[in-house]
Backbone bond lengths (Angstrom), bond angles and torsions (degrees), N, CA, C in turn:
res aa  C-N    CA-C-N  psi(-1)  N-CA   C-N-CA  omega(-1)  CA-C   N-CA-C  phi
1 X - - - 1.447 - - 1.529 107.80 -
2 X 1.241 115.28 133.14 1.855 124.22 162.14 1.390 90.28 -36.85
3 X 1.593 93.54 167.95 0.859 120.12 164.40 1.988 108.93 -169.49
4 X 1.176 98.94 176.86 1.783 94.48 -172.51 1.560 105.24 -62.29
5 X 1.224 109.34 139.33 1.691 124.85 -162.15 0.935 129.10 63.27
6 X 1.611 113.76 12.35 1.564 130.28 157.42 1.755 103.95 74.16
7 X 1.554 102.43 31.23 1.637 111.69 147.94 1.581 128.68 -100.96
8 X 1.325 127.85 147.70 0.987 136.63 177.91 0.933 111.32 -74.78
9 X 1.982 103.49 130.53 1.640 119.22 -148.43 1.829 101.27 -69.26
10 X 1.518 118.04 -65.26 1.432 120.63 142.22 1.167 112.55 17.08
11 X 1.488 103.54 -102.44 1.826 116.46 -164.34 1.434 112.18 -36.64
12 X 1.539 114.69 -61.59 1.278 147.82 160.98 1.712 98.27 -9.78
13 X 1.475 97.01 -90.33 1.554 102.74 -174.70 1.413 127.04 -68.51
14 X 1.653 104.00 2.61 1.666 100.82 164.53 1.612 97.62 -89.48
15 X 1.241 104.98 -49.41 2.033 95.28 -178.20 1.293 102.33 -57.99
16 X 1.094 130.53 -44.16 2.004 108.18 -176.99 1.696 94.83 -48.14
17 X 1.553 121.55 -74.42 1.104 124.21 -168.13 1.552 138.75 -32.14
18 X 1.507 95.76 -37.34 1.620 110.83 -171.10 1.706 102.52 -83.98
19 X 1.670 84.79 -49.02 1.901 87.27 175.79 1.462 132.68 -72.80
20 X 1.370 94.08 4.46 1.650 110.79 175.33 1.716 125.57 77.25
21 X 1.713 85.19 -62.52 1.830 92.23 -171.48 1.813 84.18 -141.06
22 X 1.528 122.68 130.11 1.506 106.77 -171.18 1.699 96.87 -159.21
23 X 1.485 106.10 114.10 1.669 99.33 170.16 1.381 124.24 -85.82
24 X 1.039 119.41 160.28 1.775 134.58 -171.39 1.459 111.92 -26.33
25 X 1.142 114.98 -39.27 1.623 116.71 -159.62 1.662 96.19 -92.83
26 X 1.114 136.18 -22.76 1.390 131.35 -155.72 1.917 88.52 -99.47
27 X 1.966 100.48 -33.23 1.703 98.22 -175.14 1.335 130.74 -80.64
28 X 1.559 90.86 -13.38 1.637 119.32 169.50 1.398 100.49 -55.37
29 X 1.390 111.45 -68.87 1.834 129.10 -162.77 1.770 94.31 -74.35
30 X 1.097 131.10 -13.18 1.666 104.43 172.78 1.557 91.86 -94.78
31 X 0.996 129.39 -37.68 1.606 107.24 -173.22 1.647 113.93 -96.83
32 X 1.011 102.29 29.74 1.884 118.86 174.73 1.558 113.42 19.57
33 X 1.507 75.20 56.38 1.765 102.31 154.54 1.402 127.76 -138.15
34 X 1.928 127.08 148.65 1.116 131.58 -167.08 1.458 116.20 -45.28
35 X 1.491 111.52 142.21 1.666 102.15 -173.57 1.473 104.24 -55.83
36 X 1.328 130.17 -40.52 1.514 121.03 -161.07 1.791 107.91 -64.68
37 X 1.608 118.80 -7.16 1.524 114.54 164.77 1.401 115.68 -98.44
38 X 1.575 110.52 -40.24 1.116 100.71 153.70 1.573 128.38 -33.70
39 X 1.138 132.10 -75.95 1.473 131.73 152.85 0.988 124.46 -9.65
40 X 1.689 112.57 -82.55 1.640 107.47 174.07 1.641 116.75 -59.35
41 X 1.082 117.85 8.25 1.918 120.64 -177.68 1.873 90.58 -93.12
42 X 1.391 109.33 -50.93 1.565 118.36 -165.66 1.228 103.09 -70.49
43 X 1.701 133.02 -34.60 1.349 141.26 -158.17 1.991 81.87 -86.40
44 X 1.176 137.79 -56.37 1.349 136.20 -149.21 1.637 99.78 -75.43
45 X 1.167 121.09 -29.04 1.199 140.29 -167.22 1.907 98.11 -69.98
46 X 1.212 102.45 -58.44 1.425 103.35 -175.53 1.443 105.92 -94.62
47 X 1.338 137.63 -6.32 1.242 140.24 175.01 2.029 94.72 -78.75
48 X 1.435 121.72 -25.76 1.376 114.05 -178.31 1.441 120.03 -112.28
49 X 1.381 107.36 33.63 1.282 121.44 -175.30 1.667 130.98 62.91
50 X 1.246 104.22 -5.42 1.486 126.27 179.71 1.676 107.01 -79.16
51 X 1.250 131.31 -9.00 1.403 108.26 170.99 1.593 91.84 -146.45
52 X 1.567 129.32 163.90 1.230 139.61 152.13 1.421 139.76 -103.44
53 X 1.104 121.15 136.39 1.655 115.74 -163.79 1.388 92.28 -94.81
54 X 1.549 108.80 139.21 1.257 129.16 144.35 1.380 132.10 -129.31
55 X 1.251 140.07 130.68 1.537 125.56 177.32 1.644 113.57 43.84
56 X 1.221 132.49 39.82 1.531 156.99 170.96 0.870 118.31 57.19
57 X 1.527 100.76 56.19 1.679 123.96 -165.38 1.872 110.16 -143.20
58 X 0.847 119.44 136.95 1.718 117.14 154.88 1.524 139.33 -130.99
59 X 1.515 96.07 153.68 1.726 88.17 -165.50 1.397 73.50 -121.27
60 X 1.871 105.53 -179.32 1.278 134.38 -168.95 1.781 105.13 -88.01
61 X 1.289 99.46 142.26 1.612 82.02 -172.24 1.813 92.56 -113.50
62 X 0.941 125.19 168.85 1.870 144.36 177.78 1.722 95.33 -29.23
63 X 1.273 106.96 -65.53 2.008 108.19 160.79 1.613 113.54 -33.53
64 X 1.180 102.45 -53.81 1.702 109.38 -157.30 1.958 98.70 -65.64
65 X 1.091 91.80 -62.27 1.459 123.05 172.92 1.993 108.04 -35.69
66 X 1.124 83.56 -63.22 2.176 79.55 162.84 1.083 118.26 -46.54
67 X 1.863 98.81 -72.66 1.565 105.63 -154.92 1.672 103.05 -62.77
68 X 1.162 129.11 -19.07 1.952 141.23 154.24 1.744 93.83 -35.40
69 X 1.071 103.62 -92.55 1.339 124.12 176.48 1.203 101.95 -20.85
70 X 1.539 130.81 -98.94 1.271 128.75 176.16 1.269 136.68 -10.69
71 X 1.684 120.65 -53.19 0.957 138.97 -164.35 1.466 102.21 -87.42
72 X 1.847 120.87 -35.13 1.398 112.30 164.96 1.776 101.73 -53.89
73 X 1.391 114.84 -57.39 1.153 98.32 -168.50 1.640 129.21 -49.77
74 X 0.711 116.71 -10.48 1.369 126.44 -164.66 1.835 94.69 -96.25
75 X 1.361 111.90 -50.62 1.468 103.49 -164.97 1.551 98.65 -59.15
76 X 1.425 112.81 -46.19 1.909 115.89 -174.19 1.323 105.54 -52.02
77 X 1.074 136.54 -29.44 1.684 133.99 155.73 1.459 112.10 -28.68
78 X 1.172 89.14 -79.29 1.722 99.25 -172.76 1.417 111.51 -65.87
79 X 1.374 127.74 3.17 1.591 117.28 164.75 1.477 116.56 -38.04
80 X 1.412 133.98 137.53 1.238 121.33 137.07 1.459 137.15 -95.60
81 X 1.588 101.45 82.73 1.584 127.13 -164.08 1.767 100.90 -30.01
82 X 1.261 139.11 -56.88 1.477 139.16 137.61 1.433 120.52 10.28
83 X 1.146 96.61 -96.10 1.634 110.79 -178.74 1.711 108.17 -45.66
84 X 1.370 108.08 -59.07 1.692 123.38 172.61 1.778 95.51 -34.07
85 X 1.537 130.13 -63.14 1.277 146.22 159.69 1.274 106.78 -14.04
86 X 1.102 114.25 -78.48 1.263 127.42 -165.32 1.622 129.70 -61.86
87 X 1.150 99.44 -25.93 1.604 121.52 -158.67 2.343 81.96 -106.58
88 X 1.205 133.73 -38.68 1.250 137.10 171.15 1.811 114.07 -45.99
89 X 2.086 81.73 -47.86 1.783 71.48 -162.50 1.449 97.13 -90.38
90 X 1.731 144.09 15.19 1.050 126.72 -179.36 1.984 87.23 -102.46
91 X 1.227 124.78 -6.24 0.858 138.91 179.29 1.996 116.90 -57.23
92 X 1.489 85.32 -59.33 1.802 105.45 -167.80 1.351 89.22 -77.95
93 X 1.403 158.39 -94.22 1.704 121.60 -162.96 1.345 120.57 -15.08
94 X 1.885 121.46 -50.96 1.514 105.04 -158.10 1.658 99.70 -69.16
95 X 1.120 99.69 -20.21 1.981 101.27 -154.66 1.961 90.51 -80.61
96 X 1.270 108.23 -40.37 1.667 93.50 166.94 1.255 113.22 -69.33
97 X 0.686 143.49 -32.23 1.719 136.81 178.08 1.515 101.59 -69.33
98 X 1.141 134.07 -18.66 1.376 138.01 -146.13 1.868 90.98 -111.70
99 X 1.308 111.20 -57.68 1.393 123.71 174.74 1.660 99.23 -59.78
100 X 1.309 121.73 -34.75 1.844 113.53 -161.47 2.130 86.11 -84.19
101 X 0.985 117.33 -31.99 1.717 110.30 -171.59 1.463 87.31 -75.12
102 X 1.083 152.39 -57.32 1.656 142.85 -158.86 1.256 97.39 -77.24
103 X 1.322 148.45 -41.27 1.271 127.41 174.04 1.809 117.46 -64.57
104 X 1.091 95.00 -41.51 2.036 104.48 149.37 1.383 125.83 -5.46
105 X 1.426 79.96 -61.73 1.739 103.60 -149.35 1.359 102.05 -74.48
């Protein structure tokens, strides 16, 4: 979903989250968009109660932290547990071959 500066609301609130405390220019460059959306993404964020400014920085506030929540919930819906299946077991050969060369080494 958009969001102000035409970042995805999602992405957005996992980089506040992961990065803890993160100002505009650093949130711009993880979601590889122009600082001036970056900005308006960080300004909308704390303009909707979902993040807090401190020292020209923001973290996620109890709001932010839901609508995170929520919106994971919603994407795990639409998994297709299948495909996830499928893509695992062509998965486990490379990772044994991968585990048998590091014990190799």
């Amino acid at each position: 979903m958009a969001f102000a500066g035409n970042v995805d609301e999602l992405a957005l609130l996992q980089a506040v989250r992961l990065k803890e405390r993160v100002g505009a220019v650093v949130l711009a460059e993880h979601l590889g968009v122009s600082a001036a959306s970056g900005q308006a993404a960080y300004d909308a964020l704390v303009a909707q109660g979902k993040a807090a400014e401190a020292e020209g920085a923001i973290s996620l506030t109890e709001k932010g932290l839901a609508e995170l929540e929520d919106q994971l919930d919603a994407e795990r819906v639409s998994i297709d547990e299948d495909s996830i299946g499928e893509v695992y077991e062509a998965f486990v050969p490379l990772d044994e071959e991968f585990v048998a060369l590091i014990d190799d080494a």
